[in-house]
C-alpha positions as CSV (number, residue, x, y, z in Angstrom):
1,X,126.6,94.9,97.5
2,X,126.6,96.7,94.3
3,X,126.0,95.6,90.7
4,X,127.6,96.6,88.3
5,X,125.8,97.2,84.4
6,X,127.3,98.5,81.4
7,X,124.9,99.5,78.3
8,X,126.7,101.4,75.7
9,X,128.7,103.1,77.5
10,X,125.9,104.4,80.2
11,X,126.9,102.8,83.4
12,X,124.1,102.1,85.8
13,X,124.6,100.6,89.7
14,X,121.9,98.9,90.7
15,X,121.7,99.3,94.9
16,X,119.5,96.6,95.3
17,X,120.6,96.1,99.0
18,X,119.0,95.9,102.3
19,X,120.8,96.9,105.6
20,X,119.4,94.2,107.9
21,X,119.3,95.1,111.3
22,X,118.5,92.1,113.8
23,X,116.4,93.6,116.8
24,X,115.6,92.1,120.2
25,X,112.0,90.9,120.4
26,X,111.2,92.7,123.5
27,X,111.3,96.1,121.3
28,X,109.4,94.3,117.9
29,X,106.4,93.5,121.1
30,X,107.5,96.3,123.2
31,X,108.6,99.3,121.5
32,X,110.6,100.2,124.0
33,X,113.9,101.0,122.8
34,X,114.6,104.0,120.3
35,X,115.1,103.5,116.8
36,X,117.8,104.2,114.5
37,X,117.7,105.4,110.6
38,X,119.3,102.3,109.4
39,X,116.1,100.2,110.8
40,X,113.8,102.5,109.3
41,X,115.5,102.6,106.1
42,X,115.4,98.7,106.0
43,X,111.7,98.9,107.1
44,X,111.3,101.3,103.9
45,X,112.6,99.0,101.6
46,X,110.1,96.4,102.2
47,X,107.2,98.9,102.8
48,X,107.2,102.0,100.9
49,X,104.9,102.4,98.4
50,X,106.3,104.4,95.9
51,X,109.7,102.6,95.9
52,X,108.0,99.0,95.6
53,X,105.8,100.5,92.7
54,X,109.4,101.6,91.5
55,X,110.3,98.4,91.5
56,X,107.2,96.7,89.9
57,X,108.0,98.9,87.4
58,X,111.3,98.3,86.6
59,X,110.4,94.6,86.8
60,X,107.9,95.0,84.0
61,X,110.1,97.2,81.9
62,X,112.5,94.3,81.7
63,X,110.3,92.1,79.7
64,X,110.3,94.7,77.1
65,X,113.4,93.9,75.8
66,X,112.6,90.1,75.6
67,X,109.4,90.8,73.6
68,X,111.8,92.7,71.7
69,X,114.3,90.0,70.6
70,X,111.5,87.2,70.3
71,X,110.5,89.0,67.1
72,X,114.0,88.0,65.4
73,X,113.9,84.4,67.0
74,X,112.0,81.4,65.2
75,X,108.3,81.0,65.9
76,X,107.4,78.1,65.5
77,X,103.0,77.1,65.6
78,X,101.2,73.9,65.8
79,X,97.9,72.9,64.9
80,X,95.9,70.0,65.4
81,X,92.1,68.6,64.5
82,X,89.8,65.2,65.0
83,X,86.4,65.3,63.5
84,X,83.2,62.9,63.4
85,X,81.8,63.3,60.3
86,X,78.2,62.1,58.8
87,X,76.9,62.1,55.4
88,X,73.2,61.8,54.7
89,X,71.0,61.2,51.8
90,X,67.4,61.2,52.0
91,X,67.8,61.8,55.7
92,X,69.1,58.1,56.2
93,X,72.8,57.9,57.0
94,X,75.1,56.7,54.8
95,X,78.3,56.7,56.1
96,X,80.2,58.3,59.7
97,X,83.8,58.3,59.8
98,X,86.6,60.2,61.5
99,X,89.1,62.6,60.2
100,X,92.0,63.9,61.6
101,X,94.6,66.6,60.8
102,X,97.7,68.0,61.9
103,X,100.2,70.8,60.7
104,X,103.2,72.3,62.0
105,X,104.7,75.9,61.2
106,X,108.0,77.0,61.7
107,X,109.2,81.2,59.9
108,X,112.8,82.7,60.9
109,X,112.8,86.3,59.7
110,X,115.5,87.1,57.5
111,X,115.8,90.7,56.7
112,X,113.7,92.9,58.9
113,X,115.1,95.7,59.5
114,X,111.7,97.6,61.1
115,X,112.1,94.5,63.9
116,X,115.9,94.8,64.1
117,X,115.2,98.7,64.9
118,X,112.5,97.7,67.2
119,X,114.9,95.4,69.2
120,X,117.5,97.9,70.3
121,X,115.0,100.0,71.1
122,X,113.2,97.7,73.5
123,X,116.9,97.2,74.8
124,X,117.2,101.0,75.9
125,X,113.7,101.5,76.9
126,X,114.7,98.7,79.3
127,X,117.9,100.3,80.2
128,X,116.1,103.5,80.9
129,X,114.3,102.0,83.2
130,X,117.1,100.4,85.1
131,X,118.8,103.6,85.4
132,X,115.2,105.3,86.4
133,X,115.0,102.0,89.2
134,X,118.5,103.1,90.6
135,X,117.4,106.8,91.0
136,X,114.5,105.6,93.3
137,X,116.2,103.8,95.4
138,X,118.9,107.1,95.9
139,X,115.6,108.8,96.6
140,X,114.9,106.2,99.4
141,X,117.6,106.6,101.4
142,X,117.2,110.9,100.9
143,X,113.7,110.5,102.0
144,X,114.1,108.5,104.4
145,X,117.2,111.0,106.1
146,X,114.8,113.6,105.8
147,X,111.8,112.4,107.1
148,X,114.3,110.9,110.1
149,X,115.7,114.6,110.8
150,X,112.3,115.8,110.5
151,X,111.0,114.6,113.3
152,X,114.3,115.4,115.3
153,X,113.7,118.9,114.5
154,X,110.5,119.0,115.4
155,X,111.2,117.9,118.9
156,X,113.8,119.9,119.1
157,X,111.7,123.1,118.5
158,X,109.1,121.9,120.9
159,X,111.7,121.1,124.1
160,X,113.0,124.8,123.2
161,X,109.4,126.1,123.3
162,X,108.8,123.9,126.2
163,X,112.2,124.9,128.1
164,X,111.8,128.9,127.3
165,X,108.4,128.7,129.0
166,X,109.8,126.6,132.2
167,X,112.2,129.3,132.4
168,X,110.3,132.0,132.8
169,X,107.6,130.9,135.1
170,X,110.8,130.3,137.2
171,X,111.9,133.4,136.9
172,X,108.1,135.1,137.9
173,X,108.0,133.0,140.7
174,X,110.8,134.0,141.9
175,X,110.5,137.7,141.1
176,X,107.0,137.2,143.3
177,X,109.2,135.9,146.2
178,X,111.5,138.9,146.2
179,X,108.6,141.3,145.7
180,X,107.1,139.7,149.0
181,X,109.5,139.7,151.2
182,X,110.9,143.4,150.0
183,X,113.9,142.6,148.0
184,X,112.3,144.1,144.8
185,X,109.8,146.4,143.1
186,X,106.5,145.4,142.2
187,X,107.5,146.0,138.1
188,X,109.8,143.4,138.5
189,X,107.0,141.1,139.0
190,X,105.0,142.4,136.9
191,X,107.6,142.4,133.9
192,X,108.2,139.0,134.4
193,X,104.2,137.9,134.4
194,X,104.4,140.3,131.0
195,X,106.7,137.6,129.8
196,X,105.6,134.8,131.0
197,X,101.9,135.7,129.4
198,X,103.3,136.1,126.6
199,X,105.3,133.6,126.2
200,X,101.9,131.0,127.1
201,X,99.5,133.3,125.2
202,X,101.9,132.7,122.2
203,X,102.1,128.9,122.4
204,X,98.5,128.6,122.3
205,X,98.1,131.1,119.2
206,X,96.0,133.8,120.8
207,X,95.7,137.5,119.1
208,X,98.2,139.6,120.9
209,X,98.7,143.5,120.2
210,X,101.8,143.7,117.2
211,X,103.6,145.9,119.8
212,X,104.3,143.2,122.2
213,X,104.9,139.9,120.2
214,X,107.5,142.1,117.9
215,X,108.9,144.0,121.9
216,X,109.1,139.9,123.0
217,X,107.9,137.3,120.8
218,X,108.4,137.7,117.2
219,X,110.3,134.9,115.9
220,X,108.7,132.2,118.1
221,X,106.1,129.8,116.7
222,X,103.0,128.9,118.9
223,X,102.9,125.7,121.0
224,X,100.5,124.2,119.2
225,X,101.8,124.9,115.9
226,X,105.1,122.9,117.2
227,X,103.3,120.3,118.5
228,X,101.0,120.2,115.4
229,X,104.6,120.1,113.2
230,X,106.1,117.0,115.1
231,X,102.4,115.3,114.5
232,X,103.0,116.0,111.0
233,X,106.2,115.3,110.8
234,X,105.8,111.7,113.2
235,X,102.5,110.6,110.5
236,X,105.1,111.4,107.3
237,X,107.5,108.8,109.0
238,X,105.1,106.6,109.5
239,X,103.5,106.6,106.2
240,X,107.3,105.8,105.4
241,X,107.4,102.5,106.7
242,X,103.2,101.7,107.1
243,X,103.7,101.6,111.4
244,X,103.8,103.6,114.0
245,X,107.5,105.0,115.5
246,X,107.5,105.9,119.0
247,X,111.3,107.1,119.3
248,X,114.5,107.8,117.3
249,X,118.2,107.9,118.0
250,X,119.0,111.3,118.5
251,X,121.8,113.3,116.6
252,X,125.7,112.8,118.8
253,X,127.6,115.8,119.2
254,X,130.5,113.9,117.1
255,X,129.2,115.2,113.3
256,X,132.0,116.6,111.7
257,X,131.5,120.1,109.4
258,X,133.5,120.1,106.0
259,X,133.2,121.5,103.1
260,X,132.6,118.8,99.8
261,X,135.2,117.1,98.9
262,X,135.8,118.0,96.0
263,X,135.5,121.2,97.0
264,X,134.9,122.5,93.3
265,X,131.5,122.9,91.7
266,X,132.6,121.9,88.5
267,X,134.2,118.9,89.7
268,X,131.1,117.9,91.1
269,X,129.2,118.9,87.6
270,X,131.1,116.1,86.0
271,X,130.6,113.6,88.3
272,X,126.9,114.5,88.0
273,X,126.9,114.1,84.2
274,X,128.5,110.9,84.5
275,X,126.4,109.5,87.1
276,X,123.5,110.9,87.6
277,X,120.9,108.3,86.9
278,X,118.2,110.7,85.8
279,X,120.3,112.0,83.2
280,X,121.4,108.5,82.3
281,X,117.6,107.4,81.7
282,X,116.9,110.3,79.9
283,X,119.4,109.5,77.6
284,X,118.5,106.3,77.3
285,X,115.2,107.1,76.5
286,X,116.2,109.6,73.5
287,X,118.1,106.3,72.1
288,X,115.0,104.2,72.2
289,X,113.2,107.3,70.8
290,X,116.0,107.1,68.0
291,X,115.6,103.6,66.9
292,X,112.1,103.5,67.0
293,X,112.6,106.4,64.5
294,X,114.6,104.1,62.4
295,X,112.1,101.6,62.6
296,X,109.5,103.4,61.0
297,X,111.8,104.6,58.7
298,X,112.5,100.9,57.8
299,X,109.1,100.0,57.1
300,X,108.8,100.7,53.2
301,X,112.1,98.3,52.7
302,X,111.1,94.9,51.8
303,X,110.7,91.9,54.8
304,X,111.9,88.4,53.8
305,X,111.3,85.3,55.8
306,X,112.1,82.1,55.9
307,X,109.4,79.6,55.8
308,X,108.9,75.7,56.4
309,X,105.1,73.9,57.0
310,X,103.9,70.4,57.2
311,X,100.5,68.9,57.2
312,X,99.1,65.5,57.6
313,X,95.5,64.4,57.7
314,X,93.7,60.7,57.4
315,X,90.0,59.5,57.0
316,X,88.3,56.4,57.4
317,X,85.7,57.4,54.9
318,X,84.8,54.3,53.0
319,X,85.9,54.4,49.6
320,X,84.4,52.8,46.1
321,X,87.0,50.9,44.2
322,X,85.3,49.2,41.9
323,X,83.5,46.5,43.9
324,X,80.8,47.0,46.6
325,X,79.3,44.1,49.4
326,X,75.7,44.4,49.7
327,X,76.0,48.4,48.3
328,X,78.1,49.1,50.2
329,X,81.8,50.6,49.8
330,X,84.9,49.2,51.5
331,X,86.3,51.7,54.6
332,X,89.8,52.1,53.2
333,X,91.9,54.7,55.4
334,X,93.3,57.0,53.2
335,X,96.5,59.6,55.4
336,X,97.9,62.4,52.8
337,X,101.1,64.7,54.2
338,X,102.6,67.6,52.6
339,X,105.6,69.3,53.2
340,X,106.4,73.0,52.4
341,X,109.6,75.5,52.3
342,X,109.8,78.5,50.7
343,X,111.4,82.1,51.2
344,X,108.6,84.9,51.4
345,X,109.0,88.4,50.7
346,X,106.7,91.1,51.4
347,X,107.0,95.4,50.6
348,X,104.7,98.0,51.3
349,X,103.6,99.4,47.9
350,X,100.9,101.8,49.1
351,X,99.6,102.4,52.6
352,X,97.3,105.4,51.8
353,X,100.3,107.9,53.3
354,X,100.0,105.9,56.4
355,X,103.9,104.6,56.2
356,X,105.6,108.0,55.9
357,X,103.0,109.5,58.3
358,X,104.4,107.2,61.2
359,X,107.9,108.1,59.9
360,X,107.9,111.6,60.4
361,X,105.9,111.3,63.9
362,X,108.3,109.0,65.2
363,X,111.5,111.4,64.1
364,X,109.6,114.2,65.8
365,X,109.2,112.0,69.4
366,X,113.0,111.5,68.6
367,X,113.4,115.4,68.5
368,X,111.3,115.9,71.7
369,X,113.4,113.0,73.5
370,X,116.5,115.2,72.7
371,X,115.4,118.5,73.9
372,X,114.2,116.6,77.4
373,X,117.9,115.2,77.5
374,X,119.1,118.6,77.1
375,X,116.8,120.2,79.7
376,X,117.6,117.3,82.2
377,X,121.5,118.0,81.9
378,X,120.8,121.6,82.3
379,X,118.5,121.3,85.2
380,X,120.8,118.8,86.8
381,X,124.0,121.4,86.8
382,X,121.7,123.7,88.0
383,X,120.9,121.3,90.8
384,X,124.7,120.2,91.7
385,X,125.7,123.6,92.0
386,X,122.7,124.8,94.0
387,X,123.6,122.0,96.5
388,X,126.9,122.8,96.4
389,X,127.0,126.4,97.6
390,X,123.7,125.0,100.3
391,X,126.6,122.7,101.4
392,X,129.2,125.5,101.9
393,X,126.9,127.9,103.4
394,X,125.4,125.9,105.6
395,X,129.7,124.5,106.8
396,X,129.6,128.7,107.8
397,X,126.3,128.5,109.4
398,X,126.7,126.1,111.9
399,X,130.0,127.2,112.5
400,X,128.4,130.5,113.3
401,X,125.4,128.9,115.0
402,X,128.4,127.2,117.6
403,X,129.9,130.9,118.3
404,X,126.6,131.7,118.8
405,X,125.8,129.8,121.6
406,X,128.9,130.1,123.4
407,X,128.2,133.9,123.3
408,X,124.7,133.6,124.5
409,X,125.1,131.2,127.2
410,X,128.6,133.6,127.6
411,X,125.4,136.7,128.1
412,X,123.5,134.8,130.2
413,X,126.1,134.4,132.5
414,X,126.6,137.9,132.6
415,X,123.2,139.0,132.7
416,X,122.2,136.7,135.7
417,X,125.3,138.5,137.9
418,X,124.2,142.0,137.2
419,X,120.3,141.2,137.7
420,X,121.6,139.6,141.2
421,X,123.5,143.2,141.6
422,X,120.3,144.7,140.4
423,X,122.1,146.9,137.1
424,X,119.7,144.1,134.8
425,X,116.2,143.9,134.9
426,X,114.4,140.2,135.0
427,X,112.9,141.4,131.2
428,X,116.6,141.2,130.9
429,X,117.4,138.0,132.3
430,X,114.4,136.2,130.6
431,X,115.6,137.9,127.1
432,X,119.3,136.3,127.6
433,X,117.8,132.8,128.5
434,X,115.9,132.8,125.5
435,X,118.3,134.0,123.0
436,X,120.3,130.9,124.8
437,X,117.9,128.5,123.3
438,X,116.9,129.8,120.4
439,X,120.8,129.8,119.3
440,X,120.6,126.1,120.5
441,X,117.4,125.2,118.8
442,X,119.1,127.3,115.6
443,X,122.1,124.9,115.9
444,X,120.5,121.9,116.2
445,X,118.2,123.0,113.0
446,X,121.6,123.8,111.1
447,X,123.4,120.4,112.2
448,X,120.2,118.8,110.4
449,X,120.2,121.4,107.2
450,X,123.8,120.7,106.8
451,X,123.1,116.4,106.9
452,X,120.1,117.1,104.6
453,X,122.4,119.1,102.1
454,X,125.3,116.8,101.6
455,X,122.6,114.0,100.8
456,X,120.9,116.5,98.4
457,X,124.2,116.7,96.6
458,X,125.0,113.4,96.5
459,X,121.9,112.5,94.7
460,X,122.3,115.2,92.4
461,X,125.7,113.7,91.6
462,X,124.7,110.3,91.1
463,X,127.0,108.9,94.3
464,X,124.4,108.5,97.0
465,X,125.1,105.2,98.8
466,X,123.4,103.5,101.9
467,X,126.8,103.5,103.1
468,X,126.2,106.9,103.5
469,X,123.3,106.4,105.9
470,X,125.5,103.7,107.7
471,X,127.7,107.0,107.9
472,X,124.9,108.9,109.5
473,X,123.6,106.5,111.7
474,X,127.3,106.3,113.7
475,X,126.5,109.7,114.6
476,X,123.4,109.3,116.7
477,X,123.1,108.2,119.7
């Protein structure tokens, strides 16, 4: 559910929507089921900390705008009094009575231009922050994809680790079995203990002469620098949504490559600068900057207001009218009232310079408003069409990563009949099985650079949905 605002011309969608997911309660006590991006993205909503201060934010921008239009409304101010009062002479009493009063105050403005000014700015600054409240919650549901895939990737790289390891302690241990019973040299063994020290010096980060990690190890992280990486990667999530996750939904194999539709980079320019909520703040932030300019600018003109008051007051102090009992006056209450209109003008004559001063510093935060709208459009084409070519590079990438691992399981298969013939070596087999899983590992790292990317662009453009996580989350499994 989507609503839809309009403010001169700036359209802003406001994706104030929550994708609830209804859970068993074995797995809210449990845990025991995997979890899938929508629930954590529904989790975020409630419990992220930067998109709830977002959204405080936004909530107290809004008010702006009423404090705004309240200065062109009526005020209208009442007053109200009782008193005791005692009069004295000689220090003996002479008369205590009460006194009360009352007024009322009610002033329209009737030309003020400084206020009208001051209105629509309060309108846009309000609008800006709207637009700035939509951009937040696109960045929620990119964040939340990428702290998701994050952790995919990092168990990904650490069962690759893991798996490249397993395979070649199999392969010593079997290269010890032929060496006993005569079927092989003793190098062979000792090639493939080579490898397999490496492989478990690597993981746990010792120093190793340059010649053998670049002869066998180069581009392999150590083990605890993977399992260090999904830690990191597990506590980001988590920060995410303020609990702990124990597992995710893992990535099908039914994700679909294409290139962006449209599949022109200027195409996607223009839907970026007529979506992009950034942009739309920013220029809704020069407006403000502009009116406020033209409120200073109005502040020399004269301000008129219409004006009404009444007052009312009575005593019961005793009054002399002529006669006296015993010397003493008669209490006569005595109530007065007035009643007041009028049509006040006041103009700035001279302020001491104070006037124009604010005049020319408010056309200069107009001037700096402008030049940061004209950087965010340019930073924001540079943006779309960065993620654009990301987006087509990475279609050829993991459509290269695929060949790639049909030809390396293709060489493993290969290598494994001649090292049973005895033309390969086992420094050959183990060499074949890992370029096997590190084309694997690089596929599944592209798959997730390529879901990333589209997201990326998306936001860039301004059209990133949580339909498109509903998208996403059809692809796991």
């Amino acid at each position: 559910m989507f609503t839809l605002h309009t403010f001169n011309n700036v359209k802003i969608n406001i994706m104030y929507t929550k994708l609830h997911i209804f859970l068993p309660a074995t797995f809210l006590v449990l845990n025991l089921f995997s979890e899938n991006i929508l629930e954590i993205y529904n989790e975020a909503l409630e419990n992220d900390p930067t998109y709830k201060s977002a959204e405080y934010s936004y909530l107290a921008d809004k008010e702006v705008k009423i404090q705004g239009r309240a200065a062109l409304l009526p005020s209208l101010t009442l007053n109200g009094s009782t008193n005791w009062n005692e009069y004295y002479q000689n220090d003996i009493l002479q008369q205590d009575y009460n006194s009360f009063s009352s007024s009322a105050r009610i002033s329209q403005p009737l030309f003020r231009l400084d206020t009208w000014f001051n209105f629509k700015s309060s309108k846009s600054i309000t609008d800006a922050s709207e637009a700035t409240f939509a951009y937040e919650q696109q960045s929620l549901i990119l964040r939340t994809a990428e702290l998701y895939f994050g952790v995919l990737r990092a168990i990904d790289n650490l069962n690759a680790a893991l798996s490249e390891e397993k395979a070649i302690k199999k392969q010593l241990d079997q290269a010890k079995q032929r060496y006993e019973v005569g079927l092989s040299a003793i190098t062979g063994v000792q090639e493939a203990q080579l490898a397999y020290d490496l492989s478990k010096a690597s993981r746990i980060n010792k120093r190793l002469p340059s010649i053998f990690i670049l002869a066998y190890d180069l581009s392999k992280a150590s083990r605890i620098n993977i399992e260090g990486n999904l830690f990191s990667a597990r506590e980001a999530l988590n920060a995410l949504i303020g609990r702990e996750i124990f597992s995710l939904n893992e990535l099908g194999e039914n994700l679909k490559i294409n290139t962006p539709f449209p599949n022109s980079k200027e195409e996607w320019v223009e839907l970026a600068l007529k979506n992009n909520y950034q942009l739309k703040a920013s220029i809704l932030r020069k407006k403000a900057a502009k009116n406020n300019a033209r409120s200073a600018a109005s502040n020399h003109l004269p301000k008129i207001d219409i004006v009404g008051s009444a007052s009312e007051s009575e005593t019961n102090q005793f009054n002399y009218e002529g006669f006296s009992i015993n010397g003493q006056g008669i209490p006569v209450p005595a109530v007065t009232g007035r009643r007041n209109y009028a049509i006040q003008l006041s103009m700035p004559i001279y302020q001491g310079g104070s006037v124009n001063s604010r005049r020319r510093q408010a056309y200069s935060q107009y001037n700096q408003a402008d030049e940061e709208t004209l950087f965010m459009q340019r930073k924001i084409i540079q943006e779309v069409r960065s993620q654009f070519s990301n987006v087509v590079t990475l279609v050829a990438n993991v459509t290269a990563q695929k060949q790639a691992v049909i030809s390396a399981s293709s060489a493993l298969e290969a290598t494994q009949v001649g090292y049973k013939v005895g033309t390969r070596n086992v420094v050959d087999l183990l060499q074949a099985e890992k370029n096997l899983y590190s084309a694997e590992k690089n596929l599944a790292n592209a798959k997730y650079d390529y879901v990333i990317a589209n997201l990326r662009l998306a936001l860039a453009a301004g059209t990133l949905e949580p339909s498109d996580l509903v998208n996403i989350n059809s692809l796991l499994k």
